[in-house]
MINUVEX-380920 format. One line per field, with one value per residue (C-alpha): x, y, z; residue number from 1. Coordinates in Angstrom, 1 decimal. Layout:
residues N
c1 [X,...] .
c2 [Y,...] .
c3 [Z,...] .
resi [NUM,...] .
This chain:
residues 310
c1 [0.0,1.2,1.8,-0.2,2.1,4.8,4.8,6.7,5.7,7.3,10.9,10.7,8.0,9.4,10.7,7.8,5.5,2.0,0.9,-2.2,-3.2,-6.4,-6.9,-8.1,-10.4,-11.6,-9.3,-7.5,-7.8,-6.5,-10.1,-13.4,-16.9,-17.4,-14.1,-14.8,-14.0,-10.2,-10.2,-12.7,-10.8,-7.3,-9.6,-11.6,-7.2,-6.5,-9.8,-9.1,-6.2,-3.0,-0.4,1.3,0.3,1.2,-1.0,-1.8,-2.5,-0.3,-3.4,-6.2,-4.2,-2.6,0.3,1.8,3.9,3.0,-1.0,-0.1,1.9,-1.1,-3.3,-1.3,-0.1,-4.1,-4.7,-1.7,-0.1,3.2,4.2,6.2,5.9,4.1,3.1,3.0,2.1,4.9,5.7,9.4,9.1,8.4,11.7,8.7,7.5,10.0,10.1,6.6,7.4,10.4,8.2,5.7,7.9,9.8,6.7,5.8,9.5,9.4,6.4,7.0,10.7,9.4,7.2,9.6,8.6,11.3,9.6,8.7,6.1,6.4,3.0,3.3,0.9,-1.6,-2.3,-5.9,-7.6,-8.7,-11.9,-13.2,-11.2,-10.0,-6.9,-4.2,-0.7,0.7,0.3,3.9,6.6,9.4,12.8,13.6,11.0,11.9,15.4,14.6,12.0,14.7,17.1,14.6,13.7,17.3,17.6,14.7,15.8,19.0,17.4,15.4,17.2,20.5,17.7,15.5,17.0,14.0,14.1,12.1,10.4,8.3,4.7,4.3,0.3,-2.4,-2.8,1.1,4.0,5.6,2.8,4.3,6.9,9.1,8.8,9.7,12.6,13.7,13.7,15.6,18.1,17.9,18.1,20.6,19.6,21.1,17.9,15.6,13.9,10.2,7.0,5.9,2.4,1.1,-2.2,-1.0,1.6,-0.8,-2.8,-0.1,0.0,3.5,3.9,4.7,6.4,8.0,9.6,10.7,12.5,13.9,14.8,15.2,17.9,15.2,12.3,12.2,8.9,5.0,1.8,-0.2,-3.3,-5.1,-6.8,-9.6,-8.1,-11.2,-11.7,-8.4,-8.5,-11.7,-10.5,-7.5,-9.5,-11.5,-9.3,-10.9,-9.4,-8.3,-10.6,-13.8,-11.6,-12.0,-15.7,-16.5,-15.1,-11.3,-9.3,-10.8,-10.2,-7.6,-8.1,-9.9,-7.9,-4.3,-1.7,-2.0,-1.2,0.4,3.5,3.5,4.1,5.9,8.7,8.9,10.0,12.5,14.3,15.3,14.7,12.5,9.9,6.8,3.4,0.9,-2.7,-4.9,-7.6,-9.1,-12.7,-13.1,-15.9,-17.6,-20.3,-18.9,-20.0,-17.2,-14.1,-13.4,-15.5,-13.4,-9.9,-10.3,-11.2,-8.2,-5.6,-6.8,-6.3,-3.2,-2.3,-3.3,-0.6,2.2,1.9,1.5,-0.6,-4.5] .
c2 [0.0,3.4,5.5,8.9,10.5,11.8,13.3,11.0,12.4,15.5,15.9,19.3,18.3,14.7,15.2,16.6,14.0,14.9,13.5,13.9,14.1,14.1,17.6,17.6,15.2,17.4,16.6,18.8,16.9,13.1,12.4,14.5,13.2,15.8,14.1,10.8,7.6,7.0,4.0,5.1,8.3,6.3,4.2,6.9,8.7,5.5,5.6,9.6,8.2,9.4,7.0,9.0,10.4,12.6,11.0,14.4,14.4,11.5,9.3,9.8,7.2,3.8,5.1,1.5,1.2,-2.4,-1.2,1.8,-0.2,-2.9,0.0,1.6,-1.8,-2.6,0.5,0.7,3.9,5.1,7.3,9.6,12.4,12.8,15.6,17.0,20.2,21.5,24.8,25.4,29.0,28.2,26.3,24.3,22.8,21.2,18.0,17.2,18.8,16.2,13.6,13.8,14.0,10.8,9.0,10.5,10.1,6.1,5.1,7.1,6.0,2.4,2.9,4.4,8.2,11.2,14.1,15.6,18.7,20.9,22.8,25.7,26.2,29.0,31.9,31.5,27.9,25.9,25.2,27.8,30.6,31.8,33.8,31.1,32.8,36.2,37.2,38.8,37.1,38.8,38.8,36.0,33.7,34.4,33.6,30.0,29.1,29.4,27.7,24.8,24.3,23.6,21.6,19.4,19.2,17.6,15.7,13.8,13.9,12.3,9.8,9.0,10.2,12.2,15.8,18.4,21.3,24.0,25.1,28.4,28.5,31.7,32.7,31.4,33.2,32.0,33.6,36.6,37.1,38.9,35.9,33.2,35.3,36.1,31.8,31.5,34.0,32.4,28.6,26.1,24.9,21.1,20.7,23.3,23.6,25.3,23.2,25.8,25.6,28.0,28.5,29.8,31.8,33.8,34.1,35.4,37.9,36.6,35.4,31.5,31.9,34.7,32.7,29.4,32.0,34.0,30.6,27.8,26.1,26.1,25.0,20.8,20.0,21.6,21.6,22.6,24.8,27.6,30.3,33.3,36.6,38.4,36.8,36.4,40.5,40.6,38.0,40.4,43.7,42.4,40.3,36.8,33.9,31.2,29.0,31.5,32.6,28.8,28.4,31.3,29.8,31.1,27.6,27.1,24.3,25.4,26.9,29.3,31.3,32.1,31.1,30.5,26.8,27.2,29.4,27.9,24.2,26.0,27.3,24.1,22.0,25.2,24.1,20.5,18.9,15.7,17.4,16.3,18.9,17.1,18.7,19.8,22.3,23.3,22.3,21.2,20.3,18.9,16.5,13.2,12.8,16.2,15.2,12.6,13.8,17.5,16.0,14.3,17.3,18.9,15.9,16.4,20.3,19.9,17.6,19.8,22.2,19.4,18.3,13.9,12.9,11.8] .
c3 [0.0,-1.0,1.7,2.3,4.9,2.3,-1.0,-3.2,-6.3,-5.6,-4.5,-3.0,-0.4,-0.3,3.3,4.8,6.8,7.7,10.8,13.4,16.4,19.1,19.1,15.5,17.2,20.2,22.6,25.0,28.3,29.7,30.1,29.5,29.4,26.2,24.6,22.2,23.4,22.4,20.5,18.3,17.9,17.2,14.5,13.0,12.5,10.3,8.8,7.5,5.8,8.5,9.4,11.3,15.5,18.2,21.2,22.6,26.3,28.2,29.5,26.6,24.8,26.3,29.1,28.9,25.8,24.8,25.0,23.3,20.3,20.3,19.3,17.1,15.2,14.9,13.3,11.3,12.8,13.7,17.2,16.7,19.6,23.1,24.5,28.2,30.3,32.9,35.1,33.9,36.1,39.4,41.5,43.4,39.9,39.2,40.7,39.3,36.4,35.8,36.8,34.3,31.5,32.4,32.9,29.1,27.9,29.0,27.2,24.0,23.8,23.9,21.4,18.8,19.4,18.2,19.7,23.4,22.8,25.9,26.1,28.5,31.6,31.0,32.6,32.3,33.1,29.6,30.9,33.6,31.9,35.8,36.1,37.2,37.1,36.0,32.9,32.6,34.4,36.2,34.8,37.9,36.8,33.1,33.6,35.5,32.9,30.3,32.5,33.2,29.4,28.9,31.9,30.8,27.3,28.2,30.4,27.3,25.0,27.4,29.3,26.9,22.9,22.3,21.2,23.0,21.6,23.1,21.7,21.8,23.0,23.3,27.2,27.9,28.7,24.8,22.6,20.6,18.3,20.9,23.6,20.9,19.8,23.4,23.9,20.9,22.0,25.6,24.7,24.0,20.3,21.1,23.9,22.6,19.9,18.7,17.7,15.3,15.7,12.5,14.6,17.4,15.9,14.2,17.1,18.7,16.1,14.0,10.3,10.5,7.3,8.3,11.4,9.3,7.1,10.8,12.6,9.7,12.1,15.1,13.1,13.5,14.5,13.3,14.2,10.8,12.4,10.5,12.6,11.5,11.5,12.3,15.5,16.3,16.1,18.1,21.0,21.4,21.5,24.2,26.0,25.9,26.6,24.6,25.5,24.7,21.4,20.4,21.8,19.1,16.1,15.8,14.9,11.4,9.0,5.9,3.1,5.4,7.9,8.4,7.7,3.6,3.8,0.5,1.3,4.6,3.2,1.0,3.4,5.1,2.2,1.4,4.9,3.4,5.8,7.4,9.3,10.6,10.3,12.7,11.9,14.5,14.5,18.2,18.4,22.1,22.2,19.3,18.2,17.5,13.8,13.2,13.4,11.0,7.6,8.8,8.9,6.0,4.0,5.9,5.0,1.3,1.0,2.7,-0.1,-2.6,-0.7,-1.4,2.0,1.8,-0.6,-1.2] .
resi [1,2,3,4,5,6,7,8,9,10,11,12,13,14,15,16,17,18,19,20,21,22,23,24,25,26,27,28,29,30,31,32,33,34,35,36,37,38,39,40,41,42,43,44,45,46,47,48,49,50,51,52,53,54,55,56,57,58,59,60,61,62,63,64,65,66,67,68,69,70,71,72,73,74,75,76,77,78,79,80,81,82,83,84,85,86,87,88,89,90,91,92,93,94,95,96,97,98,99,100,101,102,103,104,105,106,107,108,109,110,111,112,113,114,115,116,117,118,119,120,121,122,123,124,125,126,127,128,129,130,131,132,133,134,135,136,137,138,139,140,141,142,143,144,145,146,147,148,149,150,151,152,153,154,155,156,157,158,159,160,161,162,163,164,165,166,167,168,169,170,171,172,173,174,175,176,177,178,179,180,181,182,183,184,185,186,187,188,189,190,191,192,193,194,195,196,197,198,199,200,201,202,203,204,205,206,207,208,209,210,211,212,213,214,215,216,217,218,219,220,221,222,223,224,225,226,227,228,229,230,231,232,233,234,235,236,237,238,239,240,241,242,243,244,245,246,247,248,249,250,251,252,253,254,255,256,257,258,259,260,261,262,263,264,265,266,267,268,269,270,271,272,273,274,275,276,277,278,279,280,281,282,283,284,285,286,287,288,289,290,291,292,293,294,295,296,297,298,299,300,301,302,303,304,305,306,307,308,309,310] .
């Protein structure tokens, strides 16, 4: 069977892999009685034609690497990053912090996985949209948040061989322009690294083909998320959070949106380099009967873009 993930046909996007994962599904949370039941979620990602998954929260799919890799061999997918949520700012975070990733690091190593997304703690909660932590953080917590993300880099990537890469998220402290170029500037390349999610970026008001261009050398992992500029503009005037911004319609399905998928695929395949573009569009919640027909209409405009094939 040919495979879908990469465009053969075309040797200028021939290294890019497009991938997917459970928040294209409606799934930000371990467990959530609005969230679909996992294995249908896992099947229904075969069924839209990936081979190819982030698992997304650690817990909504199999923690135990040989349940994890019975699923994923049934359903004919590949692993090939986790994901996990940690307070790199705060010196009392860290011990859990470290725990969680080397409980996400063991079962994803197992199963094969390259990757370790970092997604930052908000300053406002996901669900009840409460104030949580400050919204600007003071040059000492700064400093030890860049410190930690190098510490816990090295950390996976020495334990573990897996490459870490911070998401830069609406209501986090690594949202604009200036805050990913002040990590940049901050970070040891060898242990950090961005997962440039094109969504986000544009909500947080940069170019994503702009940064691929700025940072080609820091660019080794993607999420591939397209989000409306109008409410993008109207969640920043009046200061909603993410959560509401979502609720209302922001993360849209390409061609619609920003970034132009296009150029953006584009700019990946002018880096030369294997990198995988997991898709994900936020629609937490949604009806069950969504997801699949909508990613599959997404994995085929993608295609379209040069990114895997139909």
């Amino acid at each position: 069977m040919t495979s879908k993930a990469v465009n053969t046909l075309d040797p200028r996007f021939s290294k890019l892999t497009i991938g997917v994962c459970p928040d294209q599904w409606g799934v930000w949370f371990p467990e959530d009685p609005k969230q679909m039941d996992p294995r249908r979620a896992m099947q229904e990602m075969a069924e839209a034609g990936f081979e190819v998954i982030e698992t997304g929260p650690f817990g909504y799919f199999p923690k135990d690497p040989k349940e994890l890799k019975r699923w994923t061999d049934e359903f004919g997918l590949r692993v090939v990053a986790g994901t996990g949520w940690g307070i790199l700012h705060k010196e009392e975070a860290w011990a859990e912090t470290e725990a969680t990733f080397r409980a996400i690091a063991e079962t994803h190593a197992a199963v094969g996985a390259e990757y370790i997304v970092h997604l930052p703690p908000l300053y406002r909660d996901d669900k009840t949209w409460e104030w949580t932590d400050d919204r600007v953080l003071s040059d000492k917590a700064w400093n030890l948040y860049v410190s930690n993300a190098d510490r816990l880099g090295k950390l996976l990537l020495d334990d573990y061989g897996l490459k870490m890469v911070l998401h830069p998220h609406g209501d986090s402290h690594i949202e604009t322009p200036d805050e990913i170029a002040r990590i940049f500037e901050a970070t040891d390349p060898n242990y950090v690294n961005l997962c440039l999610d094109s969504g986000h970026i544009v909500y947080g008001g940069g170019d994503p083909v702009e940064l691929v261009k700025k940072y080609p050398e820091r660019i080794t992992y993607v999420h591939i998320k397209a989000f409306d500029e109008a409410i993008t503009r109207e969640a920043h005037e009046k200061d909603w959070p993410f959560g509401e911004a979502v609720a209302k319609g922001a993360s849209v399905r390409p061609p619609a949106g920003l970034p132009e998928m296009h150029a953006f695929v584009e700019a990946l395949a002018d880096l030369d380099k294997d990198i995988y573009c997991i898709c994900e569009q936020d629609c937490y919640p949604c009806p069950t009967d969504f997801p699949k027909p909508n990613a599959i209409l997404m994995r085929e405009y993608l295609a379209d873009c040069g990114l895997g094939v139909k």
